[in-house]
N, C-alpha and C positions, 0 to 999 in steps of 0.2 A: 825205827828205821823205815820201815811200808809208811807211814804219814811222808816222814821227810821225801822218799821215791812219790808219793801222790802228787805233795805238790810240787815238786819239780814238773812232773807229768803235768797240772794243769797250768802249769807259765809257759813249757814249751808251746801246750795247746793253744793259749790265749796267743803268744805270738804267732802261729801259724797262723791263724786265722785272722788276725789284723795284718798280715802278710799277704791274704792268699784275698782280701776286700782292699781293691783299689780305685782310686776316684769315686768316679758314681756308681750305677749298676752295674751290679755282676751278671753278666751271662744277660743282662737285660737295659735296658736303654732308660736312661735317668734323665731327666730335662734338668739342667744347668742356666739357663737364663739365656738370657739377658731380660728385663723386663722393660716393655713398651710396645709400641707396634701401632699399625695405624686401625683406628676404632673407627667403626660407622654410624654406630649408635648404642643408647645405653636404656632398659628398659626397666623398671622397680615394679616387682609384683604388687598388686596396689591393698591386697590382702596380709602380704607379710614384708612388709618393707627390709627385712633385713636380705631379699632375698633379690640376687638382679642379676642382669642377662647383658651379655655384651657382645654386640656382632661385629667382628673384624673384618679385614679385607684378604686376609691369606689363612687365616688359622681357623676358620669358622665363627662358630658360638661357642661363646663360655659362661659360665656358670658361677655366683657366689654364696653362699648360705650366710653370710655374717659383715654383709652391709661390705663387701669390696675387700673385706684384708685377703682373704684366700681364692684362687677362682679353680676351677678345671675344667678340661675340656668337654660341651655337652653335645657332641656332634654325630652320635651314633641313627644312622638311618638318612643323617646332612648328605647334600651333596653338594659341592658350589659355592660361590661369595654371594652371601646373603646384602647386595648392596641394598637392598629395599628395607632393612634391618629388621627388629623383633617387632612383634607388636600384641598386646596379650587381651585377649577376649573380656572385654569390659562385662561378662556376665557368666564367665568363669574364668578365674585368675589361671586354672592348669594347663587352660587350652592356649598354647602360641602359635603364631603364622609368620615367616623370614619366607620374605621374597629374594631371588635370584635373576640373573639375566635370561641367562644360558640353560639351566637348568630345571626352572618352573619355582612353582612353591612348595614349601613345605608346614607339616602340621605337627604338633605335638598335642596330644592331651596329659600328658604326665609330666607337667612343669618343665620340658626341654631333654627329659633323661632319654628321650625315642623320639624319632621323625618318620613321617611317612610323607612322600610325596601327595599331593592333591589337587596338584593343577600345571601344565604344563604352559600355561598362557597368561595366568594373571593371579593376582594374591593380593590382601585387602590393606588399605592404607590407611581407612576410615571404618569405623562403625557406629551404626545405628542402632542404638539398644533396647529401643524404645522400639521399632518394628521392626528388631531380630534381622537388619537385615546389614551389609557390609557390601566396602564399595572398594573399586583397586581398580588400577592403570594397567594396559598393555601396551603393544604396537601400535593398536590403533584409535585407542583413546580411552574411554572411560568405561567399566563394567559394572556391574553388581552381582550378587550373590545371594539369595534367601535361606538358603539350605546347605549352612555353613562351610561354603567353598565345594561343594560339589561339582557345582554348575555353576555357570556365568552367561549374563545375558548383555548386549551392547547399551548403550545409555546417552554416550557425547562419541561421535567422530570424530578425530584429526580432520582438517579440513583438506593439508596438504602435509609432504615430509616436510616441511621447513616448520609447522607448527610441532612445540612442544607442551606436553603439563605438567606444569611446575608447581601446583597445590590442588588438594582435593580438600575438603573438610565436610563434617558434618555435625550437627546440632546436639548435643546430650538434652535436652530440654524439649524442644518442636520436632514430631516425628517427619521424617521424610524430605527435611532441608537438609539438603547439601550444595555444595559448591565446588566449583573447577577454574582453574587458572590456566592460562594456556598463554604461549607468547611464540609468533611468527618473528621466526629470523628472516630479515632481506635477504635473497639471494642472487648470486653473481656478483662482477665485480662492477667496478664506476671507476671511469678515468676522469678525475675536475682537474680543473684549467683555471684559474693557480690553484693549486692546491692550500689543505688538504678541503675533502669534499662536506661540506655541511650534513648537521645530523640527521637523521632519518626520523621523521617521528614513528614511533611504534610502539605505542604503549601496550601492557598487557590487555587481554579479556580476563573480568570476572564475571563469569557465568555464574546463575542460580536456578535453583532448582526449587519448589516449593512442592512437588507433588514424586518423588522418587527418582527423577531422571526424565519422566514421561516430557515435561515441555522446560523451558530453559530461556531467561533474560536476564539481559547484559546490564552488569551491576557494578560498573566502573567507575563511577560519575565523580568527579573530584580527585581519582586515582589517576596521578603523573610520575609515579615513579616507575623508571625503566623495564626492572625484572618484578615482579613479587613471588617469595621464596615457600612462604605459608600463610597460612589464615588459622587464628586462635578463637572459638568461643568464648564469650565468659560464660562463669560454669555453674550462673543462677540468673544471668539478664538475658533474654532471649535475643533480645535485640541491639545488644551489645556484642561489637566484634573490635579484630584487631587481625595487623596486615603488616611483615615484618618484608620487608622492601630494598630497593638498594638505596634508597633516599632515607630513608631511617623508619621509623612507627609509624601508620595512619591507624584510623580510628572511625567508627561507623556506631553511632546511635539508631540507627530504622533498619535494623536488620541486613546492614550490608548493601544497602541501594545507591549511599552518599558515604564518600569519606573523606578525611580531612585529617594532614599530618600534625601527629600528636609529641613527635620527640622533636630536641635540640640539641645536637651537636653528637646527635647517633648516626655511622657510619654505618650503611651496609647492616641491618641487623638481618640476621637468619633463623631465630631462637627466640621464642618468647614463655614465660613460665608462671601462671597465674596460681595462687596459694590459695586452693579450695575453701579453707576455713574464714581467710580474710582476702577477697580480689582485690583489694585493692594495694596489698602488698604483689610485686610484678619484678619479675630479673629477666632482660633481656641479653642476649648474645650478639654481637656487630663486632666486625671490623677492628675496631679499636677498641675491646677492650668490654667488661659482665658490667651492664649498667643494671640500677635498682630503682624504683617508683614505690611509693609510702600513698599516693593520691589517685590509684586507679590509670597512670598513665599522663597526666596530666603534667608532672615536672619528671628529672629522670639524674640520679647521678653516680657518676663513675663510682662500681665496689670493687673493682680488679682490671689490672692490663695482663690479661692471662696470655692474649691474642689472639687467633685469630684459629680458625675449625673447631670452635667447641662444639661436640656433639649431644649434648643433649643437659636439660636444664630442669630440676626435678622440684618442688615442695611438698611436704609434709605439713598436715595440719596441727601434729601432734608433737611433733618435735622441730628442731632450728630447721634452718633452709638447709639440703644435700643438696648440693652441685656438683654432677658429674661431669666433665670436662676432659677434651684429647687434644692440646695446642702441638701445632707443629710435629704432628705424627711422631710424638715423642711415648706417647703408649694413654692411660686413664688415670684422672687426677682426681681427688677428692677434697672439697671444702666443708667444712664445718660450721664457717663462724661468716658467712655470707661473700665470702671468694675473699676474704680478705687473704689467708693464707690458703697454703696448696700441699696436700699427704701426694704424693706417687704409688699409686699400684700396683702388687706383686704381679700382675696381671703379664703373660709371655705370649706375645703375639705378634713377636718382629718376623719377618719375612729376610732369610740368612742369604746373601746373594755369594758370601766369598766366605772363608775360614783358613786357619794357619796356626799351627804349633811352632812355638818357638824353637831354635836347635837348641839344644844345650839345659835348657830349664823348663824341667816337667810343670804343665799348669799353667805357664803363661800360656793365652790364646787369644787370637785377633779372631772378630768376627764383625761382619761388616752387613751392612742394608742396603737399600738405594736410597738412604733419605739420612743414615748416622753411620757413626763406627764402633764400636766398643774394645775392650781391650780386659781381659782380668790376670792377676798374675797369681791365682787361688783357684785354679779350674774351676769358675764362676760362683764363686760364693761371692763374693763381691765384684762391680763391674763398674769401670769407669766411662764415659761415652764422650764423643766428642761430633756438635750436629753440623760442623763447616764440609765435610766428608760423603760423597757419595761414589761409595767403589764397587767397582764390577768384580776384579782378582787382585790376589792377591800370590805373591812371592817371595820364601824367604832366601837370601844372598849364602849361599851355601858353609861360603868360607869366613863369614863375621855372622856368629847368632844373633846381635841386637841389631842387625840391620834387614828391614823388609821393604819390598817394592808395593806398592798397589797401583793398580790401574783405573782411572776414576773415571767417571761419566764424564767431568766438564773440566779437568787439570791435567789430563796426560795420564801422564807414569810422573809419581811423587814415592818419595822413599822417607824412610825413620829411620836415625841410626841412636833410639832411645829406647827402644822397643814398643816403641810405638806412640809414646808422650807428644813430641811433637811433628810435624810432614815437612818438608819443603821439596819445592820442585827440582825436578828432576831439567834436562835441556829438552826433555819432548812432550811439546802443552798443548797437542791435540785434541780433541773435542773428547772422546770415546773410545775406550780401548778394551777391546772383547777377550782377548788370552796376553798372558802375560810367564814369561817361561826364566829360570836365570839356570845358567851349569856355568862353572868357575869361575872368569872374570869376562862371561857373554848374557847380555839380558837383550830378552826377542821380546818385544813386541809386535801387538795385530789391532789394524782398526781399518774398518773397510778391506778395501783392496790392497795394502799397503802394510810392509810388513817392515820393523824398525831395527836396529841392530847397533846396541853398543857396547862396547870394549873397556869401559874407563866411568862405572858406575853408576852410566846415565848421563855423562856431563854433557858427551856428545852424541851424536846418533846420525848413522847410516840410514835412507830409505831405497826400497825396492817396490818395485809395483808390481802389480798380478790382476790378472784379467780377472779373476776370482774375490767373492769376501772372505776372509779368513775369519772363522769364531774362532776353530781350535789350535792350537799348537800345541804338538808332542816331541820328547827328544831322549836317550839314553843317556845315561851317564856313561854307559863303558861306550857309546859311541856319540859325542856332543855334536860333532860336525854333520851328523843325519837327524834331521831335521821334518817332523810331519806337519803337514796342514790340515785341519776340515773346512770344508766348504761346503757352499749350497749346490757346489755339483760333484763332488766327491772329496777322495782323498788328494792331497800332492805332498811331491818328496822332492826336499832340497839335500844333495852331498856333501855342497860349499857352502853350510852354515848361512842358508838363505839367500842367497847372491843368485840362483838360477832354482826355477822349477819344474819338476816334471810331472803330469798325469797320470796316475799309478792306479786306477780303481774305482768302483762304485759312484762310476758315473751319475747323472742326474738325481742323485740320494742327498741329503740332507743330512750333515755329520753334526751331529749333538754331542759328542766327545768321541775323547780318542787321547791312547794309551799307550807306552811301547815298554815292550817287557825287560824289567830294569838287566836281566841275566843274559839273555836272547835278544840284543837288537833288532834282528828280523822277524821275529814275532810282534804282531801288533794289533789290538784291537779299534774298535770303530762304530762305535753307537750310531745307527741311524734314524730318522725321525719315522716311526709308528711301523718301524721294520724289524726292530731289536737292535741284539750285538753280531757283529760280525767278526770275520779274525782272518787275519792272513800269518803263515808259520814263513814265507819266503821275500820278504819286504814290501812286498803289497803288489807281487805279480800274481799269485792268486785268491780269492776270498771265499770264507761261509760262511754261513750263518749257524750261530752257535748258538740264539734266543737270549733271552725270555723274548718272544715277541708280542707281548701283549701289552706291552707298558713302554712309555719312552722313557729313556735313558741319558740323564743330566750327566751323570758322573761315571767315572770307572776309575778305580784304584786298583793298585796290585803289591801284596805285598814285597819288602826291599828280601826279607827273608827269608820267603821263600814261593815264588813267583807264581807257581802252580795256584797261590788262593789270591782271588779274585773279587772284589765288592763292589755292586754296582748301585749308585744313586737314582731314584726313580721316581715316576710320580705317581707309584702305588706301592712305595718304600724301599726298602734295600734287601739287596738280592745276594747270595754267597754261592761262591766254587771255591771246591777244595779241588779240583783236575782241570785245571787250564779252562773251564768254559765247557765242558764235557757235562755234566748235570747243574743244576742251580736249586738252590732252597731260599724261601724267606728269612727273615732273618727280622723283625719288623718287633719285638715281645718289648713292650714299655712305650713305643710310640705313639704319642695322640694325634700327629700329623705328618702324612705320609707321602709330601710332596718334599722329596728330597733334594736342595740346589747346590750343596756343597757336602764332601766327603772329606776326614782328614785321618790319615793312620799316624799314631803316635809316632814320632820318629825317635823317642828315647825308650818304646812299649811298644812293640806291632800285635802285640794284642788287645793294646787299647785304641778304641776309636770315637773319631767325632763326628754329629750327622749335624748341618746346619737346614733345616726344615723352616715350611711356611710359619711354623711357629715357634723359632726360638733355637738353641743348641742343644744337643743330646750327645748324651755320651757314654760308654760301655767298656767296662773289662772282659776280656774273654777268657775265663779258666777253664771250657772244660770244648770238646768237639760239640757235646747238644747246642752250643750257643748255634753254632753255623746251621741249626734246621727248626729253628723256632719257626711255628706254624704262623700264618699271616694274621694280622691283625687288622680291628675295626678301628676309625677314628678314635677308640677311646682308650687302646692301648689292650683292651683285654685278650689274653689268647684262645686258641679254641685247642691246643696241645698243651699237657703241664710239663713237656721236655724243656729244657731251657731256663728255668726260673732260678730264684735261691742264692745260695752260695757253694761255693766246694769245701769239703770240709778237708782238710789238708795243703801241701805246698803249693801254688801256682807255680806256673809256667817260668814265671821270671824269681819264684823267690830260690833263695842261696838253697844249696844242696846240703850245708853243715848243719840247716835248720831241718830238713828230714833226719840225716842220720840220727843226730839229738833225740828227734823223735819217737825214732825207730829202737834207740838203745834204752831210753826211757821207758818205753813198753816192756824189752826185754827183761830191762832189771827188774820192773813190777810183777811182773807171770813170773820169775823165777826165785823174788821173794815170797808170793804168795806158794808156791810147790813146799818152800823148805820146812820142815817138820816143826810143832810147837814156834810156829811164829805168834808174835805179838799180833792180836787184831786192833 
């Protein structure tokens, strides 16, 4: 009889506990996809080929151990869009350098696991390995480095702001050659008579250098093509180069002094990739498409129409050609067999601009980019993507679940009534449309100054104008007809459902969102740019400030049940109140990326939510209060509290109350077969 009570006891337990584990992480934030994102470059440790680095434009660097199937995030010590991308010390594979705009550069000596900053002005593009020394662009033109990245000394000027450098190179073979490319844009304008007005000649400078920087001549001669993007050595003829153009390959036998165009019927190339073991196997990147060379450059033929941004072009001498590739900011592609075919990478490094739970079915979820849209009906284990789509918000139509609005960069307000399969337009085909709101049979729109208003599902649409730009729109459900704005000079409040506005507040502040308390109409929050949150309890006659002031603030959610808890999106991660805005805790334990653009509370779970970040969606169950004060985290997710983690061992918040009592009686009858006297063991 005690066997038969055990295992009853351990099926109750198994259910509770696959009960009490829902979606992704419990109590902690689980990345869910979507995989792609836009790539800046792609960099193969030249020591352990299985091992590569990939620098994004929203999500930092990441990291793969096993040649691209797996990546994670390696951004601890990062600061910033490494647009200058990785670059790995050609005389130790551990030391890397990602340069940034904004930010300076950064160092790692330990394969990318840690950064330190090491320069706030310039970081190396080129290396000299031969005299240990390393060259990098800033503001004002070309630098150097002997005492790796320490110091920097100047080398080439900009002549004027209109001159840019558009390639640096340097020699593996000859110490102390290098190279710089520069191209002078015309500036102002030209009125011709007839039009339009004849071309400008302007061909690049290629400057050389044959002694470190110290003296420099002009090594253009034969060079007519408009931009030039880079300059290739080859990587045992000293005096063999190569020059990837907007006219297609040139080519330099005397070191770069003469050159002379070497492809046909190459568009634009940006990307050239010479094969150590044999140069004269050669994959080029252009415009149209991964051409291939068998003769040193000499003939050239199409091995893929992959398209066009491919970010970087790899060979191995030891194994087939790897071809890393990012077409159409759709994420990092992988070739095997010379671009003939194309693998896609788990690789998560979209930039989330909108998100949306569908009503009625847990798991469907929209999440959208400025460059794609995605869609999964599996909370993201599978995702479908669709790249005609670039949406700012999104909203779902209260009273039909499979119908959502989004608001798009270059289509208006378009809607799905598929759940999302197919769009068609809406009647308002505006250029840009910043918030997007629906309660019953009313959906607001804002773009610019102009605030749009229809009755009959979009087909047609009212306009109102306002001296102001509207990003925000806010509105209650228990009162639809009250109506909030943000603007770049405050708050405004419409009574009549838009039709008239009034100035209510926070005058010359900058409203980054704004919220209004689904229970309390006149309670209403109001993120301001590098101010915090604010709040007003009396409709926005008066306000405070209630913080975090340290962080700005994308988003503000509150939950439907029970108003007092608060979640705020950030760009140092997300932030909880459990007392209307009264204290705040982080809330951040699993995040790799903590630029938060979009918030969603489950609407079938408010305890489950969704984060859409520079890098991808995340998503969390809440079973226990430690979730709400997880200690802040580093880009890599690690916490520096162990409050928060794990699972709960028992019912969650939302599961049936018949599966505790169960529990509870289960227990009972176990302890009180084991008391009774001369029991079976």
């Amino acid at each position: 009889m005690l066997d038969r009570i055990k295992n009853i006891f351990h099926v109750f337990l198994l259910i509770i506990l696959m009960n009490s584990v829902a979606y992704g992480g419990t109590n902690k934030w689980t990345s869910i996809g979507p995989a792609g994102g836009q790539i800046i470059s792609v960099a193969i440790d030249p020591e352990m080929p299985t091992t590569v680095y990939a620098a994004t434009v929203s999500a930092g660097i990441f990291k793969s151990d096993d040649s691209g199937e797996t990546w994670r995030a390696s951004n601890t010590g990062f600061k910033g869009t490494p647009w200058g991308g990785i670059t790995i010390d050609p005389a130790d594979h551990q030391v890397l350098y990602a340069n940034t705009i904004y930010s300076g550069t950064f160092k790692s000596t330990d394969s990318g696991n840690t950064w330190s900053l090491i320069s706030t002005e310039a970081g190396p593009s080129a290396f000299d390995t031969i005299s240990a020394t390393m060259y990098g662009v800033n503001s004002t033109g070309v630098v150097k480095s002997s005492n790796g990245g320490s110091s920097w000394i100047s080398i080439y000027s900009r002549s004027s702001s209109d001159e840019t450098i558009t390639a640096l190179a340097t020699s593996p073979i000859v110490p102390n050659v290098v190279f710089v490319v520069d191209k002078i844009s015309p500036g102002g304008f030209t009125i011709c008579s007839p039009s339009p007005c004849p071309p400008i000649p302007n061909p690049p400078g290629i400057w050389k250098s044959a002694d470190g920087g110290a003296t420099w001549a002009l090594a253009n001669t034969g060079m007519n093509a408009d931009t030039v993007h880079s300059l290739v050595p080859h990587p045992t003829i000293s005096t063999l180069w190569y020059a990837n153009t907007s006219d297609g390959i040139y080519k330099s036998t005397d070191g770069g002094m003469h050159w002379q165009l070497s492809s046909s019927g190459i568009k634009n190339s940006y990307l050239l990739a010479i094969s150590p073991s044999n140069p004269a196997l050669m994959y080029a990147a252009a415009d149209n498409g991964i051409f291939k060379s068998i003769d040193g450059g000499t003939s050239w033929s199409l091995t893929s129409n992959l398209g066009t941004n491919i970010q970087a072009l790899v060979i191995w001498p030891e194994v087939s050609p790897v071809i890393y590739g990012q077409p159409s900011n759709t994420g990092l592609v992988k070739s095997l067999d010379e671009g003939v075919t194309w693998q896609k990478s788990s690789l998560v490094a979209n930039s989330i601009s909108a998100l949306a739970v569908q009503l009625g079915t847990p798991g469907n979820l929209y999440a959208a980019t400025l460059a794609n849209f995605y869609t999964t009906a599996d909370n993201g284990i599978h995702w479908s993507e669709n790249h005609s789509l670039r949406v700012n918000v999104l909203a779902q139509d209260p009273t039909t679940p499979s119908l959502m609005y989004a608001g798009t960069s270059a289509n208006g307000v378009i809607k799905s009534n598929d759940n999302g399969v197919t769009w068609i337009e809406t009647g308002l085909t505006i250029d840009t449309v910043s918030s997007l709101i629906v309660h019953d049979t009313t959906i607001l729109a804002s773009a610019n100054s102009f605030l749009y208003r229809s009755t009959d599902k979009g087909q047609t649409w009212v306009t109102y104008s306002n001296s102001n730009a509207i990003s925000q729109l806010a509105s209650s459900h228990s009162a639809p007809n009250v109506i909030y704005a943000g603007t770049a000079n405050g708050v405004l409040k419409s009574v009549n459902d838009g039709v008239t506005w009034n100035k209510i507040g926070l005058s010359n502040m900058l409203v980054t969102a704004l919220a209004v308390d689904p229970a309390t109409p006149a309670i209403i929050y109001a993120a301001i740019y590098n101010k915090g949150l604010f709040k007003s309890v009396d409709g926005g006659v008066k306000w405070g400030s209630i913080g975090p002031s340290n962080t700005n603030i994308w988003q503000i959610r509150i939950d439907a049940t029970k108003s007092s808890l608060l979640y705020l999106g950030t760009d140092t991660g997300i932030f909880t109140s459990t007392d209307a805005g009264a204290t705040w805790d982080s809330m951040n334990a699993g995040l790799t990326n903590l630029n938060i653009n979009a918030l969603v509370i489950d609407p079938a779970s408010s305890n489950h939510l969704y984060a859409g970040t520079g890098g991808g969606v995340f998503d969390i169950t809440i079973t226990s209060s430690t979730a709400n004060t997880n200690a802040s985290q580093d880009s890599e997710g690690s916490s520096s509290s162990s409050s928060g983690g794990g699972c709960t061992i028992g019912p969650n918040a939302d599961a049936d109350p018949t599966i505790a009592l169960l529990f509870l009686s289960a227990l009972a009858l176990l302890f009180r077969r084991r008391s009774l006297p001369n029991s079976s063991r």
